[in-house]
N, C-alpha and C positions, 0 to 999 in steps of 0.2 A: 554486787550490792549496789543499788540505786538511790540516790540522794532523792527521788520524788519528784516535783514539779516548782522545787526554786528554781527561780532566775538569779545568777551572780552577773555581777560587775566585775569586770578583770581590771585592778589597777594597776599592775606593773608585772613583768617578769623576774625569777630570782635567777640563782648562779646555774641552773639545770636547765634554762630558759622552760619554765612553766609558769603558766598565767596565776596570778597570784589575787583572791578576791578571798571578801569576806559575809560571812552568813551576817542575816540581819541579827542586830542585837536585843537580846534576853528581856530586855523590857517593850523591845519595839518603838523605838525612838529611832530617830534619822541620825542622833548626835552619837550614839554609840554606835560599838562594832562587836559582833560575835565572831565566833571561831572563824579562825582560817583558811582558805582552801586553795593548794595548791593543785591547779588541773594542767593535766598535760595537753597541748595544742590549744590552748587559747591565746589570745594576745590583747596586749593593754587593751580597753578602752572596748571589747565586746561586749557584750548580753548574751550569756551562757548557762547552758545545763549541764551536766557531769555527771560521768556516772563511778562512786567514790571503789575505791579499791583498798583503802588503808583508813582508820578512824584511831586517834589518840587525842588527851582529853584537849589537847593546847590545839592541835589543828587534824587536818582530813586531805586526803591526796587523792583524785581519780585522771578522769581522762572526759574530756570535752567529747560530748555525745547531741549536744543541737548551739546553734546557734541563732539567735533571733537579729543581732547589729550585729555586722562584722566591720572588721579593722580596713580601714583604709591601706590598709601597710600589707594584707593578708595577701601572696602572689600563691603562684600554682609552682610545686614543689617541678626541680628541671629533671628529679632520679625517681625515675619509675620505682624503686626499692625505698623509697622515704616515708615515713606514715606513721601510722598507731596502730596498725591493725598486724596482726600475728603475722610472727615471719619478716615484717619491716625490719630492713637494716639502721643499726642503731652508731652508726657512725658521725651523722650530724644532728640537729635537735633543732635547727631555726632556717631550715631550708621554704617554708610555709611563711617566712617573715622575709619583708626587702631586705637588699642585702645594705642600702644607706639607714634603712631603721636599726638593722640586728648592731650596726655599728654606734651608733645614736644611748642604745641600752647598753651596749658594754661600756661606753661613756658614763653614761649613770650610774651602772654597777660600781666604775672605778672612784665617783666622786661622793657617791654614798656609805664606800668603806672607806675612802680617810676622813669622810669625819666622823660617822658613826664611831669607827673601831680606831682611831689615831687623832680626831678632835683636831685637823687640819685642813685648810682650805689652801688649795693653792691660789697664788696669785695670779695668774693666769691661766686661762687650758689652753694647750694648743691643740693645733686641727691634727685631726686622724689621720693613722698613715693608712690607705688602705689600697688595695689593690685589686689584681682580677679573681675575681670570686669564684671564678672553676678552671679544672685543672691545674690549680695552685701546689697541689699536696706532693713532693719529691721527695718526701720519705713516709714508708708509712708499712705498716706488720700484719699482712695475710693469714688468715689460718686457714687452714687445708684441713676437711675431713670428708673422709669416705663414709657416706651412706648408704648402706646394702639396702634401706628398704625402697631408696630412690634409684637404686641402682646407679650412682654415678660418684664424684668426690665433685665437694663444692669448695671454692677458694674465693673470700673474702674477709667483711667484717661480720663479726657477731650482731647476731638481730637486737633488737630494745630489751633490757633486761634479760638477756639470756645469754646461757653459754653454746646454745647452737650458732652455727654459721650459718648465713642470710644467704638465700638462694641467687646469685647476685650474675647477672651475665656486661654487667656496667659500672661505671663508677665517675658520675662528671666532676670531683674535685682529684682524681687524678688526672697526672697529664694524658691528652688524648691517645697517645701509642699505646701506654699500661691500659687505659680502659679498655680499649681494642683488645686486648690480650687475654682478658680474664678468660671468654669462652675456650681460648686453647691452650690454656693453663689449666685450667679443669680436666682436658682432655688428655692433656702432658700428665698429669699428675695418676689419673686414672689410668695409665698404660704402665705406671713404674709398678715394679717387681713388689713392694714392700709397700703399698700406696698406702693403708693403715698406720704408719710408723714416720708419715712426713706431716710433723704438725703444722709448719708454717714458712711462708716465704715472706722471707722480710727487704725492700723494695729502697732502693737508694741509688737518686738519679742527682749525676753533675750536670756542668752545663753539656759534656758533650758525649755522656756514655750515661745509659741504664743497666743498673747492675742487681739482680733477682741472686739474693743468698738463701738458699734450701737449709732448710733443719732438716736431720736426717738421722734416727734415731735407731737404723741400722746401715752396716755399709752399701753402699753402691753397688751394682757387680759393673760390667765394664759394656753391657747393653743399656743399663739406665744411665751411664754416661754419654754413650752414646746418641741418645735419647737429647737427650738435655743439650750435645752441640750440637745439633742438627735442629731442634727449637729455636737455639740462640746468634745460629747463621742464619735461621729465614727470618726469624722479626729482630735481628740486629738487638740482642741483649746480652752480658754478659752475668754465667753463672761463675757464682761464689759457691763455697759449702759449710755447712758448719756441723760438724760429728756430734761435736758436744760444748761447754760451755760457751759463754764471746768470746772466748782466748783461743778458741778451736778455730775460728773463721778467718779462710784462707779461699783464692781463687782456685778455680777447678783446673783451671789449665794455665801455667805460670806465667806467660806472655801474652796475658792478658794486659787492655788498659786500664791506667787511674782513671780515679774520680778524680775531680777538681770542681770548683768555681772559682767566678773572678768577684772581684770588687773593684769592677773598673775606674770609678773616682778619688782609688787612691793606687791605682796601678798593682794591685795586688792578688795572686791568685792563693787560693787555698787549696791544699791536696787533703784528702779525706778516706779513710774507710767506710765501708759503709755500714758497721755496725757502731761507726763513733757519733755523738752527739752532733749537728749541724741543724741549722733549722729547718723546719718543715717547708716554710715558702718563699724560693731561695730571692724573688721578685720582691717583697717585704722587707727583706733580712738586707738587703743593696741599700732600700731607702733609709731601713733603720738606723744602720750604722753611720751613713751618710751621717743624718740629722744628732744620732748621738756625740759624732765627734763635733758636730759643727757646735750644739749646744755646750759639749764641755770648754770651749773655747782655750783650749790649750796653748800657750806660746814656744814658740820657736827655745826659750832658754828654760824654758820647764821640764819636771818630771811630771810622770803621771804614773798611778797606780792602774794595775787592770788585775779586779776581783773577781775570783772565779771566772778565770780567763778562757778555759778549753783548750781549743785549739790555736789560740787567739784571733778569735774574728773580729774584736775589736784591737786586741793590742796593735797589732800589722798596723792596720788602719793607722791607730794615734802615733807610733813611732815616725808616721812622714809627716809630720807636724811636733810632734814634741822632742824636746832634747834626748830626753827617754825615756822610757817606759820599763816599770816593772810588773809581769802577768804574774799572778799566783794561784794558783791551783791545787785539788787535794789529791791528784794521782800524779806519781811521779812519770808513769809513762804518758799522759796527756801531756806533762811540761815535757818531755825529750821530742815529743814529735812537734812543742810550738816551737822551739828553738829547732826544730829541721826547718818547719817553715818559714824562719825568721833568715832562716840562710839562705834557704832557696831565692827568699825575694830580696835581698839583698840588705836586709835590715837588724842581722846580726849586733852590729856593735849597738847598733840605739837599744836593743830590747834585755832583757835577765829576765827570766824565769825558773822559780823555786816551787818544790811540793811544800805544804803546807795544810795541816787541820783549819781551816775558816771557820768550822763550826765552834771551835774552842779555840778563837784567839782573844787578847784580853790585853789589858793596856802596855804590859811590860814587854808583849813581843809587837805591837802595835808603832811603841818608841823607837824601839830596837830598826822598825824596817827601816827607819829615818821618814822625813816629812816630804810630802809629796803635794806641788799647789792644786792639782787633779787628781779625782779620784775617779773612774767606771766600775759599777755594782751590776753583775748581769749573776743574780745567785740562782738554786732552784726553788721549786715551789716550798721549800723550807725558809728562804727569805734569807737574812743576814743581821738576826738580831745578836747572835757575839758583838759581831763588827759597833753596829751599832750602841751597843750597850758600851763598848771600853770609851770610841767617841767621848759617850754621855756622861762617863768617869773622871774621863780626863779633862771635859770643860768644868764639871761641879768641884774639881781637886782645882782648880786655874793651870791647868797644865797644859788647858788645849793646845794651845801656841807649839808643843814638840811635835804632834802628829798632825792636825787637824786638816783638812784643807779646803779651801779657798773657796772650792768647789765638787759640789759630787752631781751623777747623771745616774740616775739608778735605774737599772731593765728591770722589769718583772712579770714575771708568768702567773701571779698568783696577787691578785688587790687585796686579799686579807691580810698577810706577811707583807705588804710594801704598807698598807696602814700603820701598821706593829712598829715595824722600823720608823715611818715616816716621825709617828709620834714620840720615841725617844728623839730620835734627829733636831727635833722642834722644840719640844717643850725642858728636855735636860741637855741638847748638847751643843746650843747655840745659834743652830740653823734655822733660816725660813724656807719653805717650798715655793719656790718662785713661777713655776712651771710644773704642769702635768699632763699626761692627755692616754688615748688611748693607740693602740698597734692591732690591726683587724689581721694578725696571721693566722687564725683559724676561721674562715669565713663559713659560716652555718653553723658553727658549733657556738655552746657557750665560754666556749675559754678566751681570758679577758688577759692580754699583753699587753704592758703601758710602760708609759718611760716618766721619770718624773727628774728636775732639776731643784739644788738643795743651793743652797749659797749661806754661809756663814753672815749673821746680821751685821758685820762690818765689812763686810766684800761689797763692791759697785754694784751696782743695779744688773740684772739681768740681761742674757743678750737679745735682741730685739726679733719676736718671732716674724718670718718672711712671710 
């Protein structure tokens, strides 16, 4: 279905990173605006045509089909598999935009949801943390499907809007050994006995071991094992398996090595599974924590809270800096393995870690944990509006003084839910936002991580950005 022979203006990108313009308005004045069109592959500041795919009465969605002005910011995609056209893998969405612009817009996306949706302005933003924009990706979930009419199995991500896999023999946001691999991964996977029945390989590299875990949704026999160490002796990988649910995933061969990473600025290694949570760009994830603990400015005779802690990749950190630290987590087996790692690095006594509902906590278990002058918020894209909400209970009761603290540094994956929260924080539970900014750990994608700083309106001033 073709929209005809307008020309749109593209004023900004949304959360899907698609160029965002509006049809002329209904009387034909310059001062109004009619319906909205959101097209995919244009970028701010074009003069485009589109050709519409979806019509509803509020707006209209197609795909950019000419261009008359293009974006000073527009580069030539680096993955041969990137695009609009059928079959493109649908893995990144802003590879067509620089990668100092796509960070510039998630800046915008992040300062346009707290005030739109939280009526918050921070007092300062700070600068982006960003890093190298390919090869960044050290965890990420392959699907495997065999196509009899291609006669071969293809192993990557799914193409734009579809549940086929992208014919994919590359991938420059993984690290360069995994891109290198795909074509004989395909190959591997087309030689196994049961190639039908392996949905997906799911890919999780430390700093000093790559480890490829198989879904395998019948048994092995002892040739497709075979198979698989004699892969993972010539490109130095090691195979995991998993029969059936995440609790099935175990190494194929028991003397195999861990994962780990380091967080070398505070002397701390992490050991990891590779079907546990760690972040995707472990390059990003170094500076973030860096800059998180430096922001929360913890003292030597303090506690700190660490909320939705994980594995604790912050708490580690804060314990060599604060008196101690308590992580809280909603799986009791993520807390027994951060208190392994709290032993392994020698940080046992500073740290406690408890299970704990975060989604339903509320002021009386909030008291109960005792007060803390720091707090770290790293929730998921569900955000942490319990937490916030008892907060905002507790200073409207004048209670805050039992829980509240001094200061908070909140991570977030998701700027609608950190708006949410931001504006309880602000306008019921005493806080200013003193600090905000954005985190480029998905570089080409539209997903927006940011970090933001909260300070009680009778706390000092802010610590001073470098």
């Amino acid at each position: 279905m073709s929209d005809g022979y307008e020309w749109l203006e593209v004023e900004s990108l949304d959360l899907e990173a698609q160029g965002v313009a509006h049809r002329a308005s209904a009387d034909g004045t310059a001062e109004g605006k009619g319906k909205v069109v959101f097209i995919e592959g244009a970028l701010p500041g074009e003069r485009v045509q589109s050709q519409i795919s979806r019509k509803k009465n509020q707006w209209e969605q197609g795909t950019v089909t000419a261009i008359a002005r293009e974006s000073a910011q527009r580069v030539r995609p680096a993955c041969p598999h990137f695009g609009l056209h059928a079959g493109a893998c649908g893995g990144c969405k802003m590879q067509h935009l620089h990668p100092a612009a796509q960070v510039a817009v998630k800046q915008r996306v992040l300062e346009d949801n707290l005030w739109h949706l939280g009526k918050v302005r921070p007092g300062q933003m700070l600068p982006p943390i960003a890093g190298p924009t390919w090869g960044y990706r050290y965890r990420a979930r392959l699907s495997v499907r065999h196509v009899p009419k291609k006669g071969q199995v293809l192993v990557g991500f799914h193409e734009r809007k579809s549940r086929y896999v992208a014919d994919m023999s590359t991938c420059p946001v993984l690290p360069p050994k995994v891109s290198a691999l795909l074509p004989a991964l395909r190959e591997l996977m087309g030689g196994m006995s049961h190639r039908d029945r392996l949905p997906q390989i799911e890919l999780a590299a430390g700093d000093d071991v790559v480890v490829l875990v198989l879904r395998h949704l019948e048994p092995l026999n002892d040739e497709d094992r075979q198979r698989l160490r004699e892969f993972g002796r010539r490109h130095d990988v090691v195979w995991w398996l998993q029969p059936g649910g995440p609790d099935t995933v175990a190494p194929m061969d028991a003397d195999g090595p861990t994962l780990s990473y380091a967080l070398p600025e505070f002397g701390v290694t992490m050991p990891f599974k590779p079907t546990d949570f760690t972040q995707v760009n472990p390059h990003i994830n170094r500076v973030l924590v860096e800059r998180a603990v430096r922001l929360l400015d913890v003292q030597p005779d303090e506690r700190a809270i660490d909320w939705f802690c994980g594995l604790g990749n912050f708490s580690l950190p804060l314990a060599t800096r604060a008196a101690s630290v308590l992580g809280l987590e909603g799986s009791a087996a993520l807390v027994a393995r951060a208190r392994e790692s709290a032993t392994l690095n020698g940080l046992a006594a500073r740290t406690s870690f408890e299970a704990a509902n975060l989604f339903e906590i509320d002021t009386s278990r909030l008291v109960a944990l005792g007060r803390a002058a720091r707090w770290l918020i790293d929730p998921p894209r569900e955000g942490a509006f319990a937490l916030a909400k008892a907060l905002a209970e507790l200073h409207q009761a004048g209670q805050g003084a039992l829980a509240a603290p001094v200061r908070i540094v909140y991570v977030s994956c998701n700027p609608a839910t950190l708006a949410r929260d931001a504006g309880l924080l602000v306008h019921q539970a005493g806080y200013r936002c003193s600090l905000a900014g954005v985190v480029n750990m998905f570089p080409h994608t539209a997903h927006v991580e940011s970090i933001a700083v909260f300070d009680l309106e009778s706390a000092a001033p802010p610590v001073p950005v470098a």
